[in-house]
C-alpha positions in Angstrom: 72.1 122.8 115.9 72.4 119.3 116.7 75.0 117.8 116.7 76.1 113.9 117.2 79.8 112.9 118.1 81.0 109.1 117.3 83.0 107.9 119.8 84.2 104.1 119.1 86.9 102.5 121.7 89.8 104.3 122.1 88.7 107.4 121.6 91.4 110.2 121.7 90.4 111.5 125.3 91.3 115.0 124.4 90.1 115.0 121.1 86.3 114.4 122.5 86.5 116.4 125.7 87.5 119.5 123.9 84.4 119.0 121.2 82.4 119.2 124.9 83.8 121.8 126.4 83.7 123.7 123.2 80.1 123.1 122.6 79.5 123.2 126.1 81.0 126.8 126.7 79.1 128.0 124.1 76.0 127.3 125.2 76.6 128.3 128.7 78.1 132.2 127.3 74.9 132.1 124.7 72.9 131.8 128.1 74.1 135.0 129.6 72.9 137.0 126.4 69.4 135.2 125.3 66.9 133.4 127.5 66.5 131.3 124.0 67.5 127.6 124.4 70.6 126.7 124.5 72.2 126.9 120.7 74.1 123.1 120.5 72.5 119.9 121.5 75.4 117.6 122.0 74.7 113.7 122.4 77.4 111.0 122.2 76.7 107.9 120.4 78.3 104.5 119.0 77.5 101.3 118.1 77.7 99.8 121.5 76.3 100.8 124.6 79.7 101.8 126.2 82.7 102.5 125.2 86.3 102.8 126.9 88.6 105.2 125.7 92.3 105.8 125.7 93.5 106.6 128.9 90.6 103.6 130.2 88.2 106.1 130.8 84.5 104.0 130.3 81.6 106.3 128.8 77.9 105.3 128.3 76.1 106.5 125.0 73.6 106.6 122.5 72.6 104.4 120.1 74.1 105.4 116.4 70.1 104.5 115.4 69.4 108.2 116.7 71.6 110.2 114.3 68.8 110.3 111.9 67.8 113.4 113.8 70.8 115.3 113.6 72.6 118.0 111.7 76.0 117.1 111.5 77.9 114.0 112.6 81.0 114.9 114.3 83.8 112.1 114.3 86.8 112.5 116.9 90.0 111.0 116.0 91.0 107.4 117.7 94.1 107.0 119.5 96.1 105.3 117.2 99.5 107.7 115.9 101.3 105.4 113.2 100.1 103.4 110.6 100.5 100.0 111.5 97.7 100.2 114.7 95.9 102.3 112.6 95.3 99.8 109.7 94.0 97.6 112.7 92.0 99.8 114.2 90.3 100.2 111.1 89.7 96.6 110.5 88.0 96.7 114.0 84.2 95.3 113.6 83.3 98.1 116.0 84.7 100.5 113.9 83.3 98.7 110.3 80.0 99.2 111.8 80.1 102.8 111.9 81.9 103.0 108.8 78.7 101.7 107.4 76.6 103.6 109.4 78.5 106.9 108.2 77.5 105.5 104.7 74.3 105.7 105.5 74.2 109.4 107.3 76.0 110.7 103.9 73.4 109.4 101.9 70.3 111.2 104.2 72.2 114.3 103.7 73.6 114.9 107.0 76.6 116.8 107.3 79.8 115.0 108.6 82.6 116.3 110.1 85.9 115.1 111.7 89.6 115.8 113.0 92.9 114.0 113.4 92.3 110.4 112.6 88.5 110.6 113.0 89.1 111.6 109.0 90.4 108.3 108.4 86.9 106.7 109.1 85.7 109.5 106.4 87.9 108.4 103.9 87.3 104.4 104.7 83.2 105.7 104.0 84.2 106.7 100.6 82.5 110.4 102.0 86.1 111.9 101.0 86.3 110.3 97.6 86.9 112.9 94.6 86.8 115.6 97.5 89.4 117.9 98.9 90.6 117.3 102.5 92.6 117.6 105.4 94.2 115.4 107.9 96.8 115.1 110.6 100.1 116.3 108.8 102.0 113.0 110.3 99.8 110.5 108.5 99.6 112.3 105.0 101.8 110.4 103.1 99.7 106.7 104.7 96.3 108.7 104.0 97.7 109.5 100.3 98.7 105.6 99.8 95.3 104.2 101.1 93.0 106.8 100.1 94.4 108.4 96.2 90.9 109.5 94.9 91.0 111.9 97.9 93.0 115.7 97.2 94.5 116.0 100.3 95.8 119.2 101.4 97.7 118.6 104.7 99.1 121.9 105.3 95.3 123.9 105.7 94.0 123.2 109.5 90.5 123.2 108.0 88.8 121.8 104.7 85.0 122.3 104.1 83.7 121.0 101.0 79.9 120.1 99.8 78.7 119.9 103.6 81.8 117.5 104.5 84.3 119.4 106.8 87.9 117.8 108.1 90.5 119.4 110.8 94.2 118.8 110.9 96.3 117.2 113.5 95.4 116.4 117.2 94.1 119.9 118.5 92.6 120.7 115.1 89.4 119.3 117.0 89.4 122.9 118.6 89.2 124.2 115.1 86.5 121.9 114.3 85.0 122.9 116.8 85.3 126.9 116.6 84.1 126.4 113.1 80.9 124.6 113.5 80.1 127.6 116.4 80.5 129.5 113.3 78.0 127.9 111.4 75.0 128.7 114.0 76.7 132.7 115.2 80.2 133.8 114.3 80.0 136.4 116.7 79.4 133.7 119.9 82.3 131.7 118.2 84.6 134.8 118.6 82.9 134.9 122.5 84.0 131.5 122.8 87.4 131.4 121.4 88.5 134.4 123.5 86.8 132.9 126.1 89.0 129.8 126.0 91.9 131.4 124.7 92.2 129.7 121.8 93.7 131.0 118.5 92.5 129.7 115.6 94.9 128.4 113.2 94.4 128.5 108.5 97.5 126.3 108.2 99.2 123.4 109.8 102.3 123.8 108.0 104.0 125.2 110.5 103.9 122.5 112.6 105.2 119.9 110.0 108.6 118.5 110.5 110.0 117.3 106.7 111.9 114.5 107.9 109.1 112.5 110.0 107.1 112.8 106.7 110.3 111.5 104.7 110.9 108.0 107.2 107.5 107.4 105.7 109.1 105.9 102.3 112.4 104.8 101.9 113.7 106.4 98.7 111.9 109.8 99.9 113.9 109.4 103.5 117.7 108.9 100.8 116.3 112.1 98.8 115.9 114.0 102.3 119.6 113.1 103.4 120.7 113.8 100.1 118.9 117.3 100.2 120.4 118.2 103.7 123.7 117.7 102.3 123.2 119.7 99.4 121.0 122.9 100.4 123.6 125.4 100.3 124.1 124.6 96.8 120.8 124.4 95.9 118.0 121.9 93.7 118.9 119.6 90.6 116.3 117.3 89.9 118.9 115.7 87.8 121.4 116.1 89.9 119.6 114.6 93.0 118.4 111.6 90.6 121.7 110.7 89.6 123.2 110.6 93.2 120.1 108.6 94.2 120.4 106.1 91.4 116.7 106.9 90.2 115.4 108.2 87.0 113.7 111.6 87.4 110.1 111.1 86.9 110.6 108.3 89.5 111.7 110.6 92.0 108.9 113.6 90.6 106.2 110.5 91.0 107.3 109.2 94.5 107.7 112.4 96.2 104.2 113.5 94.5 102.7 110.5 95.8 104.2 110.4 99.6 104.3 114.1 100.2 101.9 115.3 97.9 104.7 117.8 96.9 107.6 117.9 94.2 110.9 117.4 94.5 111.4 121.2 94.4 109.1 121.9 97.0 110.1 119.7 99.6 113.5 120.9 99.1 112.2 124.2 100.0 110.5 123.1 102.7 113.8 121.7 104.0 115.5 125.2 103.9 113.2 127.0 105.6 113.5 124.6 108.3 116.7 125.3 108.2 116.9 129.2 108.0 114.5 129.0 110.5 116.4 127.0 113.0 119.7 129.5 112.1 117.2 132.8 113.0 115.8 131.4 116.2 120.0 130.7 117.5 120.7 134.5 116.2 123.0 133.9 113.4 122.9 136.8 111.1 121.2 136.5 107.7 124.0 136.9 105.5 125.5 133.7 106.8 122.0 132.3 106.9 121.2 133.0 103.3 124.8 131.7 102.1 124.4 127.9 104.3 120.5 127.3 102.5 121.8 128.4 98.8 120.4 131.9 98.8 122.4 134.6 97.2 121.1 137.2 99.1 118.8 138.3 102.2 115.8 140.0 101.0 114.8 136.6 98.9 115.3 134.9 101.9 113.9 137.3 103.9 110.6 137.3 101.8 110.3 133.7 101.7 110.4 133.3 105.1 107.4 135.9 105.9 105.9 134.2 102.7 106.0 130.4 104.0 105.8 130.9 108.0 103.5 134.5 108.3 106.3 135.8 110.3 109.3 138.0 109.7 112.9 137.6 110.9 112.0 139.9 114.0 109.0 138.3 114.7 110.9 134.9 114.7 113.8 135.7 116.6 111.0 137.4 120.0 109.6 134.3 120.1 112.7 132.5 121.4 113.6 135.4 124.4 
């Protein structure tokens, strides 16, 4: 397989060196099994003949003129974490350039893939348009504004669709990664990934904390105080409207369109954060149940194995 990895300036250093190592690794194990050539052929390449990334590290590659040879174009994410240096990174004539050039590889049928941010540059290439995706969980709500023809599911770690394939947050690149071993020998990706230690990971959700996603939009950050206040006696739509001086479809349409979620949901969301928080510190479920607006245990109980994978036991050894 081979396999092309846009790097621009400022380049998320871990991003691209665990792409490498991944690919790297794997060809290395494949070499102990088969005297065959080595299964990945890795180049780096941009639209300039060097390119400095985050931490200042300077990297010589390819010209972007060779992808045409390639399999899939892999695009790490850039080192930008909130939305306002994002929006100028994008602007970036460096990084328009291979906007157009990922255009360009779409249209000659090459697969594309990214991770993080790196989805960002998929979305500004219209390659995401009317397509389902994934990105980092703590830019959904700005990917949702700026990109609304995309269906963006932020809690899956990985979205293939129509030979277009996007990873979640930050060290979704090793999921990436893991996936497009997959592609070429599933059974030298399992080598690999127990090789490296690495567990591979469906969701993302996990990892999302409901009140960094609800500073993203000021109404959305009142309904999230509001629904602290109010989880031990549980969801009103009409109720939360009224106390936040907005009709209800206002609220319905706002959370929809920052969270990608309903007012319900996020709600939800909110008490199992909650209950999860209570487990981890040992308090006991009864108490638990009563402070997030259950009336009993074994709902709770189920919704927490449900939501997170793990039962009460499970959650509570992973604190000792």
């Amino acid at each position: 397989m081979k396999l092309s990895v846009l790097v621009l300036d400022g380049v998320f250093d871990t991003g691209l060196t665990v792409l490498l190592d991944t690919f790297s690794t794997a060809n290395e194990l494949a070499a102990t099994q088969t005297s065959a050539p080595p299964p990945f052929e890795v180049k780096l390449v941009g639209v300039r003949k060097r390119i400095r990334t985050a931490q200042g590290f300077s990297i010589e590659v390819e010209s972007a003129d060779t992808v045409h040879r390639s399999d899939w174009v892999i695009v790490p994410a850039l080192n930008a974490k909130q939305p306002e240096p994002l929006t100028e990174a994008l602007a970036r004539r460096d990084v328009r350039k291979a906007i157009t050039h990922l255009q360009t590889w779409r249209a000659e049928g090459i697969g594309m893939a990214a991770a993080c941010i790196g989805t960002f540059l998929l979305a500004e290439a219209g390659v995401l348009d009317h397509g389902e995706a994934t990105t980092t969980w703590s830019l959904a709500p700005f990917f949702r504004q700026r990109y609304p023809t995309v269906k963006l599911d932020d809690s899956r770690m990985i979205v293939a669709s129509h030979g277009v394939v996007t990873a979640g947050a930050a060290m979704g690149h090793l999921d990436l990664a893991l996936w497009l071993l997959k592609q070429t020998s599933p059974e030298l990706a399992t080598l690999v990934a127990r090789f490296m230690l690495i567990d591979t990971r469906a969701s993302q959700a996990h990892y999302i904390i409901p009140d960094y996603l609800a500073h993203a939009d000021p109404l959305i950050e009142r309904f999230e105080r509001w629904a602290r206040d109010n989880l031990s006696k549980g969801f009103s739509l009409k109720g939360a409207s009224e106390a936040l001086s907005v009709g209800t479809r206002t609220l319905q349409r706002r959370t929809e369109a920052v969270l990608g979620k309903s007012p319900l949901t996020f709600f939800q969301d909110l008490r199992i954060e909650r209950a999860q928080q209570l487990v981890s510190v040992g308090v006991g479920m009864e108490k638990i149940a009563s402070e997030v607006g259950y009336a009993d245990t074994a709902t709770l109980r189920t919704l927490l194995r449900r939501r997170l994978g793990r039962g009460v036991r499970e959650l509570r050894a992973e604190i000792r």
